[in-house]
Wavefront OBJ file of the C-alpha trace (Angstrom):
o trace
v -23.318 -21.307 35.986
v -19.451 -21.389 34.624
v -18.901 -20.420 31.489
v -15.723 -21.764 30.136
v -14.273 -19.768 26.928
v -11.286 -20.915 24.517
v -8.977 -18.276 23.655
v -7.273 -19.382 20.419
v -4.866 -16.651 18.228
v -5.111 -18.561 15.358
v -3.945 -17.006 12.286
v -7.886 -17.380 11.339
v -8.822 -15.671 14.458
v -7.235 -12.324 12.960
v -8.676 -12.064 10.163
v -12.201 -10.295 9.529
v -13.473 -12.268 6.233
v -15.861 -9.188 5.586
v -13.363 -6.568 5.437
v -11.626 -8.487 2.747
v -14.870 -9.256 0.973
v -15.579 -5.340 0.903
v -11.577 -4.855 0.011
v -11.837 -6.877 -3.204
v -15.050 -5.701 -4.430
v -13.718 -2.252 -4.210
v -10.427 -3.801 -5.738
v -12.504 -5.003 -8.769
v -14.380 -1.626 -9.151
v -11.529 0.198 -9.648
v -9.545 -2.228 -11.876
v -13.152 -2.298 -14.167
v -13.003 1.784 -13.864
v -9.039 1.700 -14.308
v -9.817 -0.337 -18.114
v -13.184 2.021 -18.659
v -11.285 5.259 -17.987
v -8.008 4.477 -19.846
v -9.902 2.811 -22.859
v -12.442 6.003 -23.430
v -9.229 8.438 -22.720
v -8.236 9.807 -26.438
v -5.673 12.294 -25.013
v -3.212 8.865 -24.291
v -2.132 5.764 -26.440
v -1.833 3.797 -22.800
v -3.353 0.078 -23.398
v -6.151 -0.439 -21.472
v -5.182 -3.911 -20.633
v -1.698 -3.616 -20.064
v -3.016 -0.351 -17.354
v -5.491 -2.956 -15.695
v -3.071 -5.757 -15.791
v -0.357 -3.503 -13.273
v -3.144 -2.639 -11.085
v -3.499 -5.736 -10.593
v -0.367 -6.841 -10.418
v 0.044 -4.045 -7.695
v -2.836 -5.515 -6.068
v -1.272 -9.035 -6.079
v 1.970 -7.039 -4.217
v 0.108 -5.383 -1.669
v -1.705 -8.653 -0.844
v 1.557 -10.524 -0.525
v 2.599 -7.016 1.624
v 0.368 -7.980 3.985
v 0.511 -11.662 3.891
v 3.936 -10.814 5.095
v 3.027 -8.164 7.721
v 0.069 -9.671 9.907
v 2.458 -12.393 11.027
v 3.689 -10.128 13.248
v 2.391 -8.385 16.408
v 2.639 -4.573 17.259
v 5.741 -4.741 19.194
v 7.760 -5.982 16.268
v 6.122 -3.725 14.280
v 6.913 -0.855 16.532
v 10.308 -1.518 16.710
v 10.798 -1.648 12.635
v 8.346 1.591 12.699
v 11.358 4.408 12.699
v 13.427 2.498 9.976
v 10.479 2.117 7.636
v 9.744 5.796 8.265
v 13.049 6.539 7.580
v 13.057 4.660 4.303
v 9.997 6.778 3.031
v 11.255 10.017 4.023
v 14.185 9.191 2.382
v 12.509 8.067 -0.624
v 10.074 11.340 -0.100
v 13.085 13.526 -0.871
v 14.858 11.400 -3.293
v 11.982 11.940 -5.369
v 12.842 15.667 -5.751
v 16.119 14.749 -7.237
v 15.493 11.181 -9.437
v 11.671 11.497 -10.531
v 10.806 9.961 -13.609
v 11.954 12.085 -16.368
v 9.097 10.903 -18.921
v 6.652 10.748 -16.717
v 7.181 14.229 -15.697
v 7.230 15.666 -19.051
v 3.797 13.823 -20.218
v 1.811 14.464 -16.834
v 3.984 17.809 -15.555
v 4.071 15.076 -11.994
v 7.531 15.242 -10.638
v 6.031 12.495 -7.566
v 6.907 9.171 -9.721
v 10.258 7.124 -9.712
v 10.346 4.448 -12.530
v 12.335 1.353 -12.377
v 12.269 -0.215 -15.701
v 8.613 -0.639 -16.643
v 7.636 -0.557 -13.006
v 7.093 2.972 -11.377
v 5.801 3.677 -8.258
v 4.978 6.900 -6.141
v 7.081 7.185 -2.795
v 4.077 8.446 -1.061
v 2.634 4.924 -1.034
v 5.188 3.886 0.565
v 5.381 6.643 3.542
v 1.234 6.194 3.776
v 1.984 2.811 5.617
v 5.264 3.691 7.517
v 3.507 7.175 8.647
v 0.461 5.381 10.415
v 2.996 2.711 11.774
v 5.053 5.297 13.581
v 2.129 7.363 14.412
v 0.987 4.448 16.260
v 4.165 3.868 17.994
v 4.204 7.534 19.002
v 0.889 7.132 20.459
v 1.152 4.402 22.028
v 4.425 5.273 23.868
v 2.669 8.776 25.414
v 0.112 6.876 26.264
v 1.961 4.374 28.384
v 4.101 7.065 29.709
l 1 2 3 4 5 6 7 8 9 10 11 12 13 14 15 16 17 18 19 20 21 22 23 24 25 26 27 28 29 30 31 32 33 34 35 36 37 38 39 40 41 42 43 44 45 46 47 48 49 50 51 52 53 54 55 56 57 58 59 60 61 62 63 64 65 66 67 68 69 70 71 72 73 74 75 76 77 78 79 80 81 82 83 84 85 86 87 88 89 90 91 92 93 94 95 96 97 98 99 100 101 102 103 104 105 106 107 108 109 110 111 112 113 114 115 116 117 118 119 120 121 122 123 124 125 126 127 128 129 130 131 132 133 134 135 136 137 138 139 140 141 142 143 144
């Protein structure tokens, strides 16, 4: 008996619809633990909303982040793997120098940049870039 099998790489093909399910229901448990936390914490004035809101507005980000980044297949993202690992160890030691002043006196962390009401934490940008290259590494020794 022949069995005949279509191969498609569809965009839909690459995507695992359960993964995301779980991914946004952990998404929504911490933005509803980001607004219980901050609105029961007396030791801060921060807004509960406006805290849940940026989540979630750094939620939207990443999504778009990756949008972006599954159109492309591991060679291209192996060759863009040292300069994005540049970037964040770059940014990993600029953070020793330019940290965010206030945030750093409130919190004593010294791991924050701030860019206008936006601040961010290099590390979560080397997390990514680290994995990326470790991949590339890998994958090179292993074809070598």
């Amino acid at each position: 008996m022949e069995s005949h099998e279509i191969k498609s790489n569809s965009e839909g093909d690459r995507i695992d619809y359960g993964i995301i399910l779980s991914v946004m229901l952990l998404a929504l448990i911490g933005l509803v633990s980001i607004y219980l936390a901050t609105a029961h914490d007396t030791s801060t004035l921060q807004n509960p909303v406006r805290a849940t809101v940026m989540q979630a507005a750094w939620y939207v980000i990443g999504g778009i982040g990756i949008f972006f980044v599954i159109r492309f297949d591991a060679e291209q993202l192996w060759r863009i793997a040292p300069y994005l690992y540049g970037i964040g160890i770059f940014l990993m030691i600029a953070v020793l120098i330019f940290y965010d002043r206030n945030t750093e006196a409130s919190t004593g962390a010294k791991s924050w940049f701030a860019l206008g009401p936006i601040s961010f934490q290099p590390s979560e940008v080397m997390k990514p870039a680290y994995i990326l290259m470790l991949s590339r590494v890998v994958t090179q020794h292993n074809a070598a």
